[in-house]
C-alpha positions in Angstrom: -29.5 -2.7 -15.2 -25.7 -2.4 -14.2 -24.0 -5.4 -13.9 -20.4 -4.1 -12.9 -18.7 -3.0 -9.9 -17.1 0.0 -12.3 -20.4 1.3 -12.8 -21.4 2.6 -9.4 -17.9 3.7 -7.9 -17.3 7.3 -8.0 -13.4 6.9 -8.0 -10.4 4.8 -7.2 -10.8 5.1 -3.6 -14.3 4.4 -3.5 -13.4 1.7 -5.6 -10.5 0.0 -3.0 -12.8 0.3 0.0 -15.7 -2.1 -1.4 -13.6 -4.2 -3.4 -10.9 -4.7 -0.6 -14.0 -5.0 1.6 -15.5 -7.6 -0.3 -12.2 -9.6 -1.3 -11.3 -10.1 2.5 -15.2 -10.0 3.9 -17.8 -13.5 4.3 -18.0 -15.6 0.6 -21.7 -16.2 1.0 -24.4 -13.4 1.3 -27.6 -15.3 -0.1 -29.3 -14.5 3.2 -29.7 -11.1 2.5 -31.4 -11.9 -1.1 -34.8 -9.6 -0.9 -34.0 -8.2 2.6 -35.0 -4.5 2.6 -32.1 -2.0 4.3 -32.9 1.3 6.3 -29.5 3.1 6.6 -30.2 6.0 9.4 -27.3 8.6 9.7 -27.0 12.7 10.9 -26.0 13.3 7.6 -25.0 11.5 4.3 -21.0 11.4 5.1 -18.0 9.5 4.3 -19.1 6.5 6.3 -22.7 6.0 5.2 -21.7 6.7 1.4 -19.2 3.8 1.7 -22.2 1.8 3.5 -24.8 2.9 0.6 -22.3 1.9 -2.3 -20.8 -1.1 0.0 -24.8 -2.5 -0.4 -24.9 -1.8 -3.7 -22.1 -3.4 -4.8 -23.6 -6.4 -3.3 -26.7 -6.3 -4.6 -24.8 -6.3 -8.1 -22.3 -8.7 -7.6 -24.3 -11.2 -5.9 -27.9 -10.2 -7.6 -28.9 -9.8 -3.7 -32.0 -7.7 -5.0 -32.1 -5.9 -1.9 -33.9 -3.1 -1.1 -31.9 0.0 0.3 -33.0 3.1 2.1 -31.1 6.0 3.5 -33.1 8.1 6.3 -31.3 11.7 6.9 -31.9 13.0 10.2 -30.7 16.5 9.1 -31.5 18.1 5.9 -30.0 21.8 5.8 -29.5 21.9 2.3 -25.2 21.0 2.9 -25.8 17.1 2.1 -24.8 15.4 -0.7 -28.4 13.2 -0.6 -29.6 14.8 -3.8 -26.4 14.2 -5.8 -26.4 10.3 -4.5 -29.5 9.8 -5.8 -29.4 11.3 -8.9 -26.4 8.8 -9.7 -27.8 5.6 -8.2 -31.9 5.7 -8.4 -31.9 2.6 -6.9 -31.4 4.0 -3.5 -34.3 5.8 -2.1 -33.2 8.7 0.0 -36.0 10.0 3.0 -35.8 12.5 4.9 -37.0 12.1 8.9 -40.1 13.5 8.7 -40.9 11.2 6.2 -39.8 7.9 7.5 -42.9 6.1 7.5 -42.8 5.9 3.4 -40.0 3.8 3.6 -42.3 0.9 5.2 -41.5 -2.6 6.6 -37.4 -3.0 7.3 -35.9 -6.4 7.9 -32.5 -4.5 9.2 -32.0 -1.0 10.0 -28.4 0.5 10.8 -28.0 3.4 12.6 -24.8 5.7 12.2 -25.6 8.5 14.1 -22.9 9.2 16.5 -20.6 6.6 14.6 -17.6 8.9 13.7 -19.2 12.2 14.1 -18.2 15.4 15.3 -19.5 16.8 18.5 -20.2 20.2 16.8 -22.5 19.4 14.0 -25.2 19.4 16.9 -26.0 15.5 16.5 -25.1 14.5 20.1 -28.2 15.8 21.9 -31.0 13.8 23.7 -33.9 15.1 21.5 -31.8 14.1 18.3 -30.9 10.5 19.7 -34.5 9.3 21.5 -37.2 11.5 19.3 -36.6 11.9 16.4 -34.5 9.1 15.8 -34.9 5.8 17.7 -38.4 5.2 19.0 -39.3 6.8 15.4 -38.1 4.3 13.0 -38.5 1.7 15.5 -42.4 2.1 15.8 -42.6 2.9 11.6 -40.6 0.1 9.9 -40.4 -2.5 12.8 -37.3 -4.5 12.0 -36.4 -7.9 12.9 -32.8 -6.3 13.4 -31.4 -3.3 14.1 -27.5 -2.3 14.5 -25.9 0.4 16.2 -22.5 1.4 15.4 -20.6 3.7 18.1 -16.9 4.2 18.2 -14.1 4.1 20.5 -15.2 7.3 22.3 -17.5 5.3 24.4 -15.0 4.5 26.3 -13.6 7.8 26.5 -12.9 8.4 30.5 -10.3 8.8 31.7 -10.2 6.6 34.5 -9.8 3.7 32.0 -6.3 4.7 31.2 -3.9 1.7 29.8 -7.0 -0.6 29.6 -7.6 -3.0 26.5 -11.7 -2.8 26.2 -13.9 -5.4 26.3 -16.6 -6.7 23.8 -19.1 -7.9 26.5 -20.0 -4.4 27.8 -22.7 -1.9 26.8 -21.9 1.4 28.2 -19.4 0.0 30.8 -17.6 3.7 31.5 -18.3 6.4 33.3 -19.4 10.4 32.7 -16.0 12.3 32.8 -12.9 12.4 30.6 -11.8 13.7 27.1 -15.1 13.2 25.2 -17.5 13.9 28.1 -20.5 14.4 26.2 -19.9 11.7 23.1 -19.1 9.3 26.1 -22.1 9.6 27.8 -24.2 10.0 24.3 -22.8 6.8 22.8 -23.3 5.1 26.5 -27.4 6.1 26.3 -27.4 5.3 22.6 -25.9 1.6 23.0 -28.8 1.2 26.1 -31.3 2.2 24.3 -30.8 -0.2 22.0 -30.8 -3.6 23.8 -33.6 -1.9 25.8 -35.9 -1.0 23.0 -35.0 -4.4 21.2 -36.1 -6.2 23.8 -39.1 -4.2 24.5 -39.9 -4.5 20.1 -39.0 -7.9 20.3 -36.0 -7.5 18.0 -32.5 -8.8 17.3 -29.5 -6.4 18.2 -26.0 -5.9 17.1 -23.6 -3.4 18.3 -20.7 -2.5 16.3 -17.9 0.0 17.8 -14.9 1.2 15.7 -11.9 2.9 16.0 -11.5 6.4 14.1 -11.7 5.6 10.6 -9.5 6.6 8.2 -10.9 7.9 5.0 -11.5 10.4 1.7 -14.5 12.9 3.2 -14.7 11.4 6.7 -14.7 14.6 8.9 -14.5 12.4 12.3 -13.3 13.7 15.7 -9.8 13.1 16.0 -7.0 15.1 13.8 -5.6 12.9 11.7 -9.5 12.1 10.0 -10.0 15.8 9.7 -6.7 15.9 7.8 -8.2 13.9 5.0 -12.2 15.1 5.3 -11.9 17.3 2.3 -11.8 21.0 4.2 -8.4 22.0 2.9 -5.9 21.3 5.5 -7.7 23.1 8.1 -8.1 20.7 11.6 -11.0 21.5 13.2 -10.8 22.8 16.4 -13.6 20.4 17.6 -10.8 17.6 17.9 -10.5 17.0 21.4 -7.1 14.4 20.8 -3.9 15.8 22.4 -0.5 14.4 22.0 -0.5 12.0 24.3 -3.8 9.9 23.7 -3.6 6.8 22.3 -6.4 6.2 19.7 -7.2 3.2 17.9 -7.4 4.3 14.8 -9.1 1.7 11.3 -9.4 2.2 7.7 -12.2 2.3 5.9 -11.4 -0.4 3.4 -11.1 -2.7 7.1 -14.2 -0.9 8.9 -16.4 -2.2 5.5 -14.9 -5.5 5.4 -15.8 -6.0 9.5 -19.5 -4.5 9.0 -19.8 -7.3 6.3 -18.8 -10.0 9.0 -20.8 -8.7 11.8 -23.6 -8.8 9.4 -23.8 -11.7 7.8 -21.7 -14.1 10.2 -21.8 -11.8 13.9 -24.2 -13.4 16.6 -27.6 -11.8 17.2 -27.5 -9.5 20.6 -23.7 -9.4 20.9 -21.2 -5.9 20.7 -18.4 -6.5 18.2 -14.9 -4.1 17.9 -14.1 -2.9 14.5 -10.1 -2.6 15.2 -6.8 -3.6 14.7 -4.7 -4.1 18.0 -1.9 -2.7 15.8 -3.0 0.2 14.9 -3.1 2.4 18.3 -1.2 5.4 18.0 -0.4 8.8 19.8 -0.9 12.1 18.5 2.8 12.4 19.2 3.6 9.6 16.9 1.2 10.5 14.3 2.4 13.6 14.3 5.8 12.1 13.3 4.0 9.9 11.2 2.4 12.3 9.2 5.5 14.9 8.4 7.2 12.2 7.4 5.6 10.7 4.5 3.5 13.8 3.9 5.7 16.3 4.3 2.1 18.6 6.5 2.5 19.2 10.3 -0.7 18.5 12.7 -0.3 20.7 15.8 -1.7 18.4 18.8 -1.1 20.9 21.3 0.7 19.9 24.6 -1.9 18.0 26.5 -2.0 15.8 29.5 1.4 14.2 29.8 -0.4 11.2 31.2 -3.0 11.3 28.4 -6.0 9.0 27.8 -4.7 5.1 26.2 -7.3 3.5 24.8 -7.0 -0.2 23.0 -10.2 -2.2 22.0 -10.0 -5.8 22.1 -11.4 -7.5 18.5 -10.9 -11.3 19.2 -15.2 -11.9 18.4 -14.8 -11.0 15.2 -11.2 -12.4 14.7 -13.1 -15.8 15.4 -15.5 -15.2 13.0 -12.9 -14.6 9.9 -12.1 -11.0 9.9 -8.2 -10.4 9.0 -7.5 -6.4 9.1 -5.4 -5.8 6.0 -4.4 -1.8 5.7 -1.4 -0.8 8.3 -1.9 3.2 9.4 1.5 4.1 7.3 -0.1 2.3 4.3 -3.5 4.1 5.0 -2.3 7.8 5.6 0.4 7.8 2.5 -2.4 6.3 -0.1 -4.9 9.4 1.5 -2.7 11.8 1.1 -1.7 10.4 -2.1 -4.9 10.3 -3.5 -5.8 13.7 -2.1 -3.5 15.7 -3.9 -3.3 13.5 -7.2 -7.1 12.3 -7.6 -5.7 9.2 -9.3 -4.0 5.9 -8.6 -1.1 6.7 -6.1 2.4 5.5 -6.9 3.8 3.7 -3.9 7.1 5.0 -4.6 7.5 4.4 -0.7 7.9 0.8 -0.9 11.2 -1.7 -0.6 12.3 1.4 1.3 11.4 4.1 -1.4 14.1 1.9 -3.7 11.1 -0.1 -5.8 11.9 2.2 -8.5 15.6 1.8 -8.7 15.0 -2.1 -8.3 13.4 -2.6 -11.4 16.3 -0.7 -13.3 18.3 -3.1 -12.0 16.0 -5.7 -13.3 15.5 -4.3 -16.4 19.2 -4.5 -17.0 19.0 -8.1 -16.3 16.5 -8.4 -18.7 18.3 -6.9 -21.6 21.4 -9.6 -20.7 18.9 -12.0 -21.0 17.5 -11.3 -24.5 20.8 -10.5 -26.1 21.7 -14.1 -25.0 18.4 -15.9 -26.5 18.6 -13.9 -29.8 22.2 -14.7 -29.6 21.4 -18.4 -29.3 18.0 -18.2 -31.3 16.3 -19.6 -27.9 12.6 -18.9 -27.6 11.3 -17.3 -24.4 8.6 -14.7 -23.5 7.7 -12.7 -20.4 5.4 -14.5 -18.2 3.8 -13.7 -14.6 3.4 -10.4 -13.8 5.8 -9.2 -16.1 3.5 -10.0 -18.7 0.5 -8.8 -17.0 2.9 -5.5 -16.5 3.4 -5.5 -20.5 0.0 -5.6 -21.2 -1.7 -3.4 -18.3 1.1 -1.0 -18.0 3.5 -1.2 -20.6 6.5 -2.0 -18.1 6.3 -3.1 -14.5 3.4 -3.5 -12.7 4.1 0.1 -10.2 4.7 -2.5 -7.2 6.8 -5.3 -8.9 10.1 -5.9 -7.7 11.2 -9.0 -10.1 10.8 -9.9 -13.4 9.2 -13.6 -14.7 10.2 -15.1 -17.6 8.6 -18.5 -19.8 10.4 -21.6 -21.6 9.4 -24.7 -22.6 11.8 -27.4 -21.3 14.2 -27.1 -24.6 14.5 -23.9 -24.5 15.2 -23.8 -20.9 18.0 -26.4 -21.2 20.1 -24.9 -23.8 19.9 -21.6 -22.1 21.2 -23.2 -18.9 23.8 -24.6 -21.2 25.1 -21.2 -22.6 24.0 -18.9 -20.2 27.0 -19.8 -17.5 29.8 -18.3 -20.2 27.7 -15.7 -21.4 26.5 -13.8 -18.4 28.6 -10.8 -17.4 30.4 -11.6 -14.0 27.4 -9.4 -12.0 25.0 -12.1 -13.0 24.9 -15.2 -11.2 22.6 -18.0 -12.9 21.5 -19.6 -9.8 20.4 -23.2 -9.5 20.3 -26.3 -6.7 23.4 -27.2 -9.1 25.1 -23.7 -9.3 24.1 -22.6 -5.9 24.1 -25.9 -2.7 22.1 -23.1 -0.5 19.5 -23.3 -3.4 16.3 -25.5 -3.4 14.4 -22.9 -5.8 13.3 -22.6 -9.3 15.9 -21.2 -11.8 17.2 -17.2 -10.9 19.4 -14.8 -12.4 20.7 -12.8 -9.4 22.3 -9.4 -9.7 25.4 -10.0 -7.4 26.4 -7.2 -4.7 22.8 -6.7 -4.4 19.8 -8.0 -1.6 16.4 -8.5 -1.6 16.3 -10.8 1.2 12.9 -12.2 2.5 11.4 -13.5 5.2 12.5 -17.5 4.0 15.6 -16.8 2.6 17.0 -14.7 5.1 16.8 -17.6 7.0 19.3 -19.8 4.8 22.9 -19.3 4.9 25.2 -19.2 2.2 22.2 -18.3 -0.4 22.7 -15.7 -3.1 20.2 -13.6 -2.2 20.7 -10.8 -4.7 17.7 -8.7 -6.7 16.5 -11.6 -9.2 14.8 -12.8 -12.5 12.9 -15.8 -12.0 12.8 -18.7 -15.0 10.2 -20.9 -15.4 10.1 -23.8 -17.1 6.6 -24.7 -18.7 6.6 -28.8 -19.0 4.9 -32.1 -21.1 1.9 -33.0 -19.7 -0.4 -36.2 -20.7 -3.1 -35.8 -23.1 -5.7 -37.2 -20.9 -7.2 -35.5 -17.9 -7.1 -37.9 -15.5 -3.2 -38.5 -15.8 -3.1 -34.4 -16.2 -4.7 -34.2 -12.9 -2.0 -37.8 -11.4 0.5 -35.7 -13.1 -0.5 -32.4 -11.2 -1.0 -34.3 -8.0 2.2 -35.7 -7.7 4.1 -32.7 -9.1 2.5 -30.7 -5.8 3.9 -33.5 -3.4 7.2 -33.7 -4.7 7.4 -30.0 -4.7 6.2 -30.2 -0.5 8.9 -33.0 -0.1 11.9 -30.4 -1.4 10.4 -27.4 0.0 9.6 -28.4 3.4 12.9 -30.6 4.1 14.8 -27.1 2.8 12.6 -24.5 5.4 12.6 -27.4 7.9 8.9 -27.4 8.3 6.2 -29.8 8.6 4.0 -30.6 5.5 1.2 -31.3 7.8 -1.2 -29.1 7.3 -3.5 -26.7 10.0 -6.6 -27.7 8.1 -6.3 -31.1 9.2 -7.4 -32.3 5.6 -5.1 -35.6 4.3 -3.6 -36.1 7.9 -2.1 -39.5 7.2 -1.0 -38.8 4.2 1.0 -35.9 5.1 2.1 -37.5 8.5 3.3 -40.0 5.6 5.3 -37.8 3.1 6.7 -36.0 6.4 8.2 -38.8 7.3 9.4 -40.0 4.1 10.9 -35.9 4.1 12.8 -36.8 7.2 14.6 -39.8 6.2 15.4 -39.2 2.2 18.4 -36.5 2.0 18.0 -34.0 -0.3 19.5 -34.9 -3.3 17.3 -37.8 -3.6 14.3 -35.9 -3.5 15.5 -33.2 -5.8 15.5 -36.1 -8.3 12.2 -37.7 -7.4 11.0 -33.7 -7.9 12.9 -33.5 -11.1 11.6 -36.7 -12.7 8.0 -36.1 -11.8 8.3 -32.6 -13.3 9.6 -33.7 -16.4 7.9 -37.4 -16.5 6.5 -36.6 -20.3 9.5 -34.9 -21.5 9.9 -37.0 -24.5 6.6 -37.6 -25.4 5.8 -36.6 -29.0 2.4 -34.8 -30.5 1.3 -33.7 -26.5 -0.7 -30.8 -26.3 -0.3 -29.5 -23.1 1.8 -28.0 -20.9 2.0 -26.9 -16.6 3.5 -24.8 -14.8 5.3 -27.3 -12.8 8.1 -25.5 -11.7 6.5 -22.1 -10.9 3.8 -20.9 -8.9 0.5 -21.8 -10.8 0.7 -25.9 -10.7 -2.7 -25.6 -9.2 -4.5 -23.7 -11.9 -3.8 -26.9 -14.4 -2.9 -27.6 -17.5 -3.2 -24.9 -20.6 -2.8 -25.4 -24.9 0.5 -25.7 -25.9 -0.4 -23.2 -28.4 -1.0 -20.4 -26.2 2.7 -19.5 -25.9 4.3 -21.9 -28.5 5.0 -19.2 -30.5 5.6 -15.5 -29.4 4.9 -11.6 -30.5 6.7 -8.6 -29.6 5.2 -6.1 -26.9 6.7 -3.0 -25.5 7.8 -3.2 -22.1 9.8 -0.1 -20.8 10.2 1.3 -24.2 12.1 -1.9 -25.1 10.6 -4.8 -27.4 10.3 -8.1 -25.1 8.7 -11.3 -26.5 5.3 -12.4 -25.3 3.0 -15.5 -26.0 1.4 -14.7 -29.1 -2.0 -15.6 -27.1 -1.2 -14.0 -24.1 -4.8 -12.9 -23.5 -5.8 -16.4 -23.0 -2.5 -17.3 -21.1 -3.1 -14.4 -18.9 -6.6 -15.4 -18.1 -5.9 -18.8 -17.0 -3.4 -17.5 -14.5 -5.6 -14.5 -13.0 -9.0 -14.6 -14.4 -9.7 -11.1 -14.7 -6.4 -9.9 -15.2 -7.3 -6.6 -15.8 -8.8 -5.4 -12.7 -6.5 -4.4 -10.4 -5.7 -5.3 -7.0 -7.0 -3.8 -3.8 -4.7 -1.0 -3.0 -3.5 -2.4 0.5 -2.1 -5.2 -1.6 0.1 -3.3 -3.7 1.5 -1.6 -0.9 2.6 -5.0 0.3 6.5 -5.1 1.0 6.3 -7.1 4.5 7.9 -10.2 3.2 11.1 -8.3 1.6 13.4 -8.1 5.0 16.5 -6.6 3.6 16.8 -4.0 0.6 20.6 -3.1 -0.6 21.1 -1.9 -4.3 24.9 -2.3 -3.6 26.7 -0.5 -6.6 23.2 0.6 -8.0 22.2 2.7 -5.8 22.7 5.6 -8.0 21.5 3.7 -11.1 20.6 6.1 -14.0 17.8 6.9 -16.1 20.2 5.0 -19.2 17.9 2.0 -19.4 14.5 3.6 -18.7 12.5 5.2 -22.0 9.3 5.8 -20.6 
């Protein structure tokens, strides 16, 4: 049987929906081990194929054994059912007419209206109550049965401006933009707490916004843009250009399923939303032509128009945390739509990210002429090295560079590096810079990448950067490697949270004396003493001789431990933007203790990540050329 996630995506997109989904979703899932699924839908679409494969992937990744079953309520020959089951036979794929094969369910969800079109003839009474509902209900009995609807329930316009409650079923009226999918969804969501209480079963309720994604027709413009009809917007979209829709991704709709699901309260309605993400077809109209370059006509519309906002607070509570902004979401569609492969964000850092990492790479070539100059050892580290390996050069959304010494090494470059670097390089240090607190930099001057904390601090050089890292002596012994550890991390709070002026204790409430302790002792002790508290911790084994071990105790990874000595004593050359960079000889190994599974990549919306950079100037560089790039 397949073991892998890999094995039963169809695609890179596929792929960031469930694994986004299941990065950001509930940790535990062993309540659903042997629980048999009933998926019932119009038609196999985008939405129930991410559900299918979303299952799935649990029952792979978790060995859930779970038993899943898709029940189509119209088979006209257009579905993709027989193409889904020839490629995952573990599913079992029924049509309506033969429901009653699929037996005994312990949870059915039912997708009918969720997301659908009004013209593929799905909202009519006969569909919803006869051959749907009452159907399944009678045949499989389950002990619980969720509805999903969307935001159109609350489609009337006499609701205008009004941020929607979770505690209603069917709380609007029979009038507005969406009559008929109003008053449809209204019945629908009725039905259900009536006929659960009736069959003596549990009921959830999930509404959504429109969600984005690959092959979902939907209802509003913008979805139809991306359902994989050309570029044809079906004149079934009711949205004008001046109704506000909440809109979700799919990646986000899967992750807030998975919540409701495993974590939601029995008998309660849950919004699948993001309170940011409520737009007008006026401004994703804007939206649209300008990071696609395509025009969606919205028409003229009510001036007035129809603002809807659904309140998401339940499942806030419950641990959901929306990660795909609507910019993010509609440049990685169209992206992937016209490409079919991984999308380069070349819109990040202000569509500069490219021209940024010239300007690193320069940096980096100053920085090996001076180490072979020297004969000091060093190799790439951090993502750099995970950029080497996985992409030959930067990782596509990497806007610095890391680099590794041991403590030697790192000292005698400090030494030589401040009359060797060329007068746009700044070596930047608490000793070099008084603004910096930091780990070791080498700043391109008359340039900015300012974030969130620095912008903050005054004075600081804040230029585009290199980070150093020192790798240090630790003990031998694994209790004094974890002392060591432990009082490298409190040191490190001490500096850190006297220099942002913040408190080191914590939201969790875990170690409150202790660090109502240290924030004291942060308060009184300047600076410069704790720097050297900091500094003598860090390099406590220095002199030691025969030690095997080393940390990351000035950079990022303290917490992952300590790691052979031998991993990156001695070093191998790599390509790395068609130069030759040094890496640690065993930098599969290295690489592994930093990320695990290094070579998986990251859900998509995290690459597209550029909140925390606040201020992006190349300076002089702006019209850097192609002289350092060989790819």
């Amino acid at each position: 049987m397949r073991n892998r996630l890999d094995d039963i995506i169809w695609n890179e997109y596929d792929d960031e929906s469930i694994t986004g989904a299941l990065q950001y979703g509930p940790k535990s899932y062993t309540h659903l081990k042997n629980q048999s699924i009933l998926l019932v839908c119009w038609k196999i679409g985008g939405i129930e194929r991410a559900l299918l494969h979303l299952m799935l992937a649990l029952n792979h990744r978790f060995a859930l054994s779970m038993k899943i079953t898709c029940c189509e309520i119209e088979t006209d020959g257009t579905s993709i059912a027989d193409e889904l089951q020839e490629r995952e036979p573990e599913l079992c794929i029924l049509p309506a007419s033969r429901i009653k094969e699929a037996g005994m369910q312990d949870i059915v969800c039912h997708t009918l209206l969720c997301n659908r079109d009004s013209s593929t003839g799905v909202f009519r009474a006969d569909i919803i109550f006869e051959k749907s509902m009452r159907l399944i209900a009678e045949s499989c009995k389950p002990k619980k049965w969720i509805t999903c609807t969307d935001f159109r329930v609350f489609a009337d316009d006499a609701f205008m401006d009004i941020l929607h409650s979770e505690k209603e079923v069917n709380v609007c009226g029979r009038s507005g933009t969406w009559m008929t999918e109003t008053s449809m969804s209204g019945a629908l969501e009725n039905l259900t707490v009536s006929m659960a209480k009736q069959m003596d079963m549990n009921w959830q309720i999930i509404r959504t916004g429109a969600v984005l994604g690959n092959g979902i027709s939907g209802c509003t413009r913008l979805q139809q843009m991306f359902a994989g009809n050309g570029d044809r917007t079906d004149e079934s979209c009711k949205d004008q250009a001046y109704d506000v829709i909440p809109y979700i991704f799919l990646s986000d709709f899967l992750q807030g399923f998975l919540w409701v699901l495993c974590c939601g309260n029995e008998n309660e309605v849950y919004h699948l939303a993001d309170k940011t993400m409520n737009y007008s077809g006026l401004e994703i109209a804007g939206m649209v032509s300008r990071l696609t370059g395509e025009k969606l006509d919205y028409g003229t519309g009510d001036a007035k128009g129809c603002r809807m906002a659904m309140n998401a607070d339940k499942l806030g509570i419950l641990g959901y945390r929306p990660q795909w902004k609507i910019e993010q979401a509609v440049y990685f569609l169209q992206q992937y739509k016209k490409e079919r492969q991984t999308p380069v964000f070349s819109h990040i850092y202000d569509g500069k990210i490219r021209k940024i990492q010239k300007v690193v790479l320069q940096g980096l070539l100053e920085v090996d002429r001076i180490c072979k100059k020297h004969g000091i050892t060093y190799a790439l580290g951090g993502g750099t090295l995970l950029g080497a390996v996985r992409h030959h050069g930067f990782i596509p959304w990497d806007e610095d560079a890391d680099l590794i010494m041991e403590r030697d090494a790192y000292e005698r470059f400090l030494e030589v590096a401040k009359d060797e670097l060329p007068p746009e390089y700044f070596l930047q240090t608490p000793q070099t810079d008084p603004a910096n607190h930091f780990y070791t930099k080498i700043r391109i001057n008359q340039t900015i990448l300012s974030t969130k904390f620095t912008s903050r601090i005054e004075g600081l050089n804040q230029g585009i950067f290199i980070d150093i890292f020192c790798h240090d002596k630790t003990s031998n012994r694994k209790l004094v490697q974890k002392l060591h550890i432990y009082a490298t991390i409190v040191a490190r709070s001490l500096v850190f949270n006297k220099w942002g002026n913040t408190s080191i204790v914590g939201k969790d409430g875990k170690h409150a004396l202790l660090r109502r302790l240290f924030t004291q002792i942060k308060k009184i002790l300047p600076m410069s003493v704790l720097e050297r508290m900091q500094f003598g911790v860090i390099c406590f084994f220095k002199n030691r001789k025969n030690v095997r071990f080393l940390y990351d105790g000035m950079g990022q990874n303290v917490r992952n431990g300590v790691f052979p000595k031998s991993w990156i004593e001695h070093t191998v050359l790599m390509q790395f933007e068609g130069y030759d960079f040094p890496v640690p000889e065993q930098y599969d190994l290295y690489l592994r203790f930093l990320y695990g599974d290094y070579e998986k990549m990251i859900p998509v919306s995290a690459r597209m990540d550029d909140s925390y950079a606040k201020w992006v100037d190349l300076g002089a560089y702006y019209t850097i050329e192609d002289k350092t790039d060989k790819r």
